[in-house]
N, C-alpha and C positions, 0 to 999 in steps of 0.2 A: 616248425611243424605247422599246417593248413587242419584245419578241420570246418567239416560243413554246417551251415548254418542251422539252428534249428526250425524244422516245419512245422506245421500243424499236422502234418500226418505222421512225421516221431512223435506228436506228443501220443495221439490216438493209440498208433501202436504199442508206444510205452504205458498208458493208461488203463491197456486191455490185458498188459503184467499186474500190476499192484492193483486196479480198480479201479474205481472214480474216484472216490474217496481219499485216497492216497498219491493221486494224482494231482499238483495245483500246479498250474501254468500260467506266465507273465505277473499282472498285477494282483492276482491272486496270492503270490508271494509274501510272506514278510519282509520287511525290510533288515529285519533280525539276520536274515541268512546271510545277508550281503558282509558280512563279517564278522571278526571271531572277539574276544573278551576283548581284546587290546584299539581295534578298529584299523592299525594301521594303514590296512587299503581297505578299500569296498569294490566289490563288485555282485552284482544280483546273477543268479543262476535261471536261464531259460527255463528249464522245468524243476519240480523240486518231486522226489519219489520218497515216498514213506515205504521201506521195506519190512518184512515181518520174516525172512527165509532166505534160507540157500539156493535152492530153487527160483526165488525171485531175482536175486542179485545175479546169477549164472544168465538166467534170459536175456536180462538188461544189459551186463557185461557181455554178451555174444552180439546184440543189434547197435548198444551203440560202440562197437568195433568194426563193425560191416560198414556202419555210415559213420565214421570218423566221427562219433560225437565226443567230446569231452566228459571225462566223467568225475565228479567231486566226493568224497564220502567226507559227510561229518557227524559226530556225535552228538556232543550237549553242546560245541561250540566256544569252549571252556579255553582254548589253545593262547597262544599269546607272540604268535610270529606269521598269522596268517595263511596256516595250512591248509585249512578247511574252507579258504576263500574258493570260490570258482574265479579264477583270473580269466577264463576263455568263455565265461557265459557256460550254455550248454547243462548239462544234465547235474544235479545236485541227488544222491543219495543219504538219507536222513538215516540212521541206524540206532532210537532212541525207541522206535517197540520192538525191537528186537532186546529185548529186555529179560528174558526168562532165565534162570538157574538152571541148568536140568539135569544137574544129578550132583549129589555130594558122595564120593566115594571115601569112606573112612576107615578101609581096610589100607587104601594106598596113597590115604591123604591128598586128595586131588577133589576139587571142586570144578565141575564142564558148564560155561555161562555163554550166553548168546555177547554180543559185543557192546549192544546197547544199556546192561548192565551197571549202573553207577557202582564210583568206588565206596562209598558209604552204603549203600543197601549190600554188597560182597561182606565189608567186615562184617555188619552186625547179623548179617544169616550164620556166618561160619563160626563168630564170637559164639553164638547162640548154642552151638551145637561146642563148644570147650575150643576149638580151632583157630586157627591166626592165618593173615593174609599176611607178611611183613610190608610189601612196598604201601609209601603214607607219603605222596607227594599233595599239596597243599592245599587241591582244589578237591574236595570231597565228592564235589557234584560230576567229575568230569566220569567217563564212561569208560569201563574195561579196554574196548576196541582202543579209545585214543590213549590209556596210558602206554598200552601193547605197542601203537604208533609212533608213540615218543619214547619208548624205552624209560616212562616215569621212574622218578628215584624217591627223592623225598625225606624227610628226617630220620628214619631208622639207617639208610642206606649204611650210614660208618658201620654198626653190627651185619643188618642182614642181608647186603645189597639192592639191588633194581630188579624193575620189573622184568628183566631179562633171567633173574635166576630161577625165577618162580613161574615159566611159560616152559610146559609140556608139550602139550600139543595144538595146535592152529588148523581148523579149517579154512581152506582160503581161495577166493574164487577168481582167476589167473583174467587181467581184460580182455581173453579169448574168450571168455566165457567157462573154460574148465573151472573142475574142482579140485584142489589138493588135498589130502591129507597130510598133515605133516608131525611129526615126531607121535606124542601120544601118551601112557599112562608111566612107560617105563622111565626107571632112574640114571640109567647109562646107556647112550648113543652114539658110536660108532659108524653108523651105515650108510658112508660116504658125505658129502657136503653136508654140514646143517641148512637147510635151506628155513629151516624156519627161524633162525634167527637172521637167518638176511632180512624176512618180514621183520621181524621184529624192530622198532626205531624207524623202518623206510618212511614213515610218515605218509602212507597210502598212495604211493606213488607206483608201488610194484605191483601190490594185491589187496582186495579186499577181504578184512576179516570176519568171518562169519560167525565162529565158533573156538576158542579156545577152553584147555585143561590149563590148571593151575594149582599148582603145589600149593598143599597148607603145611603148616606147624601146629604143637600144639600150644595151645596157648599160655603162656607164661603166666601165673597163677597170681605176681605179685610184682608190680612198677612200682618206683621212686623215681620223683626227678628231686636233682638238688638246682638252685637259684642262686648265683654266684655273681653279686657286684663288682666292679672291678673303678677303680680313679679312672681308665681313661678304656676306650676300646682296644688304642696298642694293646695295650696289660694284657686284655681278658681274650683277643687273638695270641696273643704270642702262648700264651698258656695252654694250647691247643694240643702244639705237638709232643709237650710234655706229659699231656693227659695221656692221650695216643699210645706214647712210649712206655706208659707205667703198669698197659696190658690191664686195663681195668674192665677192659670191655665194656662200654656204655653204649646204650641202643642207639643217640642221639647224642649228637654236640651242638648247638645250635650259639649264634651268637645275635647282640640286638644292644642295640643303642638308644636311650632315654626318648630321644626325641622320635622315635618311630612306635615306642611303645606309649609314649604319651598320643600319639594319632592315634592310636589303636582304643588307648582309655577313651577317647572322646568320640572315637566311630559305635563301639559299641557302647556308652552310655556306662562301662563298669573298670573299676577300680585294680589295677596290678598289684602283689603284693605291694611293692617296695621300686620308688622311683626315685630314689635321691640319687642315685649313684650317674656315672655319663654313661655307665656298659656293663652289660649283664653275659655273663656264662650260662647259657641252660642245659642241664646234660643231663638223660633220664636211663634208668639202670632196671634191667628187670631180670626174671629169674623164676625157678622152682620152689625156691622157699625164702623167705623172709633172713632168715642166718645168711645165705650165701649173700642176699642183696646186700644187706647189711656192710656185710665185708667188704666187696667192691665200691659203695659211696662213701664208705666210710675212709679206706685211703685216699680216694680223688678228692674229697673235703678237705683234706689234712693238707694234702697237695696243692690244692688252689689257694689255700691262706698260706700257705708259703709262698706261692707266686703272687703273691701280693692280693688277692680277697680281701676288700673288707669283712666280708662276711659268709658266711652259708646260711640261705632258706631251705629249709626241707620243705619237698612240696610233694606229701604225701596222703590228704585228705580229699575227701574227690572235691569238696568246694574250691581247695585250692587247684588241683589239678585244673582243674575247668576253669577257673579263672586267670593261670598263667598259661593255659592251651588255646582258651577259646581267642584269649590277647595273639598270641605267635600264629594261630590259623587265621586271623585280618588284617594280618601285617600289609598284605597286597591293596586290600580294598580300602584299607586304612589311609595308605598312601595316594591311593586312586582319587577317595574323597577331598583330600588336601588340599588336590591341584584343580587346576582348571582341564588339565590335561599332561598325559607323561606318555614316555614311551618304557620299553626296558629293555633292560644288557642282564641277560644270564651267559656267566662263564666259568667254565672248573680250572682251577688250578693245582698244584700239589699243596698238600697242606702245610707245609714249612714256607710256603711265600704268600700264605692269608695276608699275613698284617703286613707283611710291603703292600701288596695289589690293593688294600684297601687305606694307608696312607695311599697311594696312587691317586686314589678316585678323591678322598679329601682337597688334596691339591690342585686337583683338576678342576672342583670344585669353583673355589677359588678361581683361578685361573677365567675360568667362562663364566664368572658371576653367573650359578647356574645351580639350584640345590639336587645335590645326590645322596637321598639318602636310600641306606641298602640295609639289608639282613641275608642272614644265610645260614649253609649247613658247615659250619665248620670241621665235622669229624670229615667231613671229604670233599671239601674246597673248592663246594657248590656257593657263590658269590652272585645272586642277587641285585644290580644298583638301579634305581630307577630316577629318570631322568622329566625334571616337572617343570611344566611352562609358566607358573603361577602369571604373575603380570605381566609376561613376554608377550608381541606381537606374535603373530602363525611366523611371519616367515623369520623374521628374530632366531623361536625357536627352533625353526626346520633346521636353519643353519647351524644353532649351537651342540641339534644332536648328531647332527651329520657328524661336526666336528668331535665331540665325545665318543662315537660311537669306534669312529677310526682311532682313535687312544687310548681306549677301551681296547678295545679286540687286539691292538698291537701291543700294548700292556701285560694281555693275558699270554701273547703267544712268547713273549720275553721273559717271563715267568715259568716258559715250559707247558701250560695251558692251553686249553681248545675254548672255541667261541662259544661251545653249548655244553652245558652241563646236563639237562632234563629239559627243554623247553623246545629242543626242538631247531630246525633250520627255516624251513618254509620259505617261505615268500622273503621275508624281513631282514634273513641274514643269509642267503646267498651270495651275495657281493664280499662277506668276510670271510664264511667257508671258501670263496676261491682266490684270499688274495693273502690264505695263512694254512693253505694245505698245499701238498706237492701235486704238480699236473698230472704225474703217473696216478695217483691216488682217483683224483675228479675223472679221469678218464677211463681208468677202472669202474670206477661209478655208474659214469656213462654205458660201458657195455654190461652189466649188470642190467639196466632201468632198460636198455635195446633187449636184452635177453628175454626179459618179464613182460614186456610193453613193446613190441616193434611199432605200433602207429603211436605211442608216445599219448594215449589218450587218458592214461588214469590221471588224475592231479597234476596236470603238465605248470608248467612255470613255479614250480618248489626245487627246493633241495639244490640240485645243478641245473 
């Protein structure tokens, strides 16, 4: 696919949409934009557009479809496989004042936010008002629109699912420039294709989001997490699917290992409960009343010292709370800071083949003189490993990820597993989405993304 270069009279025209103001062009740029958390590629975006509106993004998505421009949307920039890069140069849509709530409806439990919305200012508006948002995938800061984009999951997911359960309705403006409405405030849909969850996950390649509904709950009046040591990681993965099966229902199953929690103590400056152990269980239990929680951690307790637990922490104080939360929320940056530089492998597996795939990556380890260390969601076999350069030469490590990465993703697919679990395809894992899905599949893909996009101009070079 060709697209035209950009002029100086797209920018004016584009300028004379959003204003001056919201208009920077070339070096005006940050260098910020040229890529997303992870940095794996860079490339700088010919213009970069601050939108505020439907209305705006509809004009912009109509001219630059007329003159083949490339078009990019990204959020907080939060992503970690290169979606939100512009690989074509070309037009960058910023979607971070687009920021506003605009309505809490509490007769039909749905809250209507613009996309630019962060995941942290959603919980604690709707906390506010007694309500729950369940998806809690790890970057707090990243923004409504891009969880929507990636189908965010995150540690409730074992109980409440992904961001796909809790999307009602999507405004969305087509790179013709139309507007869709799609689905809306009701509970049961019928009426023909869901087209909004083909948006949902496309990762901004089909349409841009303007405007989404999202289911609440009410909010669960009372959480416990319990903190469960375990002699070795085996132990306290294999212990998983036994939790799973004992119907205890826990909101969260999370797993983590000493030495990733020990970066976590020294990124943030504070203390986890209890490090002697090699591997920790975290599983948090919540509920209507206190009796009923009670009852459910209280058999998984009984359970996990039978699976071998040295111990159970109850971590029911908010000091505690916040101390083994705010540890599990820097797991990422924690690990980030260690190295000199890493890349990452998220992959889902079924939950009965955790502790192989992660004996796997140990091995591998080993193997490539090469440290991998991971955390993850174990109630749903979301697996985490990140791959760190520490003393490696650049090309040293290019090559040892290269090689990880393809034993990785072939690992997961002999497991029964897909390459993504929540993070997305993008730029970064295209090569293993197409060399561990079937052609019928990608090709279907294809005529979906020709369906939405005949000039191929929204986020071209992602996904397929």
């Amino acid at each position: 696919m060709s697209f035209s270069v950009v002029t100086r009279e797209n920018m004016e025209a584009l300028r004379a949409i959003v204003g001056q103001e919201n208009c920077l062009w070339g070096e005006e740029i940050s260098p910020d934009y040229a890529h997303d958390e992870l940095g794996g590629v860079e490339r700088m975006p010919d213009i970069l557009l601050r939108v505020h509106s439907t209305e705006e993004v509809s004009r912009i998505m109509a001219y630059a479809d007329t003159h083949r421009l490339p078009v990019v949307v990204r959020g907080s920039g939060t992503g970690l496989v290169g979606a939100a890069v512009a690989l074509e140069g070309g037009v960058m849509l910023e979607t971070t004042g687009m920021n506003r709530i605009l309505e809490l409806d509490e007769e039909n439990l749905t809250v209507t936010v613009q996309p630019g919305v962060l995941l942290m200012e959603l919980s604690e508006f709707v906390q506010s008002h007694g309500l729950f948002y369940p998806p809690d995938p790890g970057e707090k800061s990243a923004t409504i629109g891009g969880n929507i984009s990636t189908n965010a999951g995150g540690m409730r997911a074992v109980k409440y699912g992904v961001t796909r359960d809790y999307v009602r309705g999507l405004t969305v403006v087509l790179p013709t420039g139309e507007v869709l409405e799609l689905g809306g405030k009701v509970v049961k849909n019928s009426s023909g294709y869901s087209l909004k969850d083909v948006i949902i996950g496309s990762e901004g390649t089909l349409a841009v989001i303007t405007q989404a509904t999202l289911r609440l709950l009410p909010l669960p009046p009372v959480s416990v997490s319990l903190l469960a040591p375990f002699d070795s990681l085996d132990a306290a993965l294999d212990a998983v699917p036994a939790i799973v099966r004992s119907k205890a229902a826990p909101t969260a199953i999370e797993y983590m290992s000493r030495d990733v929690i020990l970066m976590a103590e020294e990124y943030l400056g504070k203390k986890f409960p209890d490090t002697t152990a090699p591997a920790y269980a975290l599983l948090t239990f919540d509920g209507p009343d206190l009796s009923q929680v009670e009852q459910a951690y209280a058999g998984t307790a009984d359970l996990c010292l039978e699976l071998g637990a040295r111990d159970i922490y109850l971590v029911d104080t908010d000091e505690r709370k916040k101390s083994v939360w705010d540890a599990r929320g820097a797991f990422l940056e924690a690990i980030k800071a260690s190295s000199v530089e890493m890349d990452e492998c998220d992959v889902v597996v079924p939950r009965s083949r955790i502790a192989d795939y992660i004996k796997f990556t140990h091995a591998l380890a080993k193997e490539l003189d090469m440290r991998l260390p991971s955390f993850g969601h174990a109630g749903d076999g979301n697996l985490h490993i990140y791959l760190c350069r520490d003393g490696m030469g650049r090309e040293t490590f290019e090559e040892k990820c290269r090689l990880a990465f393809e034993r990785l993703y072939a690992e997961a697919a002999r497991c029964g597993g897909r390459v993504s679990g929540e993070h997305g395809i993008g730029w970064a894992k295209k090569e293993y989405l197409a060399a561990h899905s079937a052609p019928e599949e990608l090709a279907l893909m294809g005529r979906i993304k020709a369906a939405f996009d005949p000039n191929g101009i929204l986020n071209p070079g992602k996904v397929i």
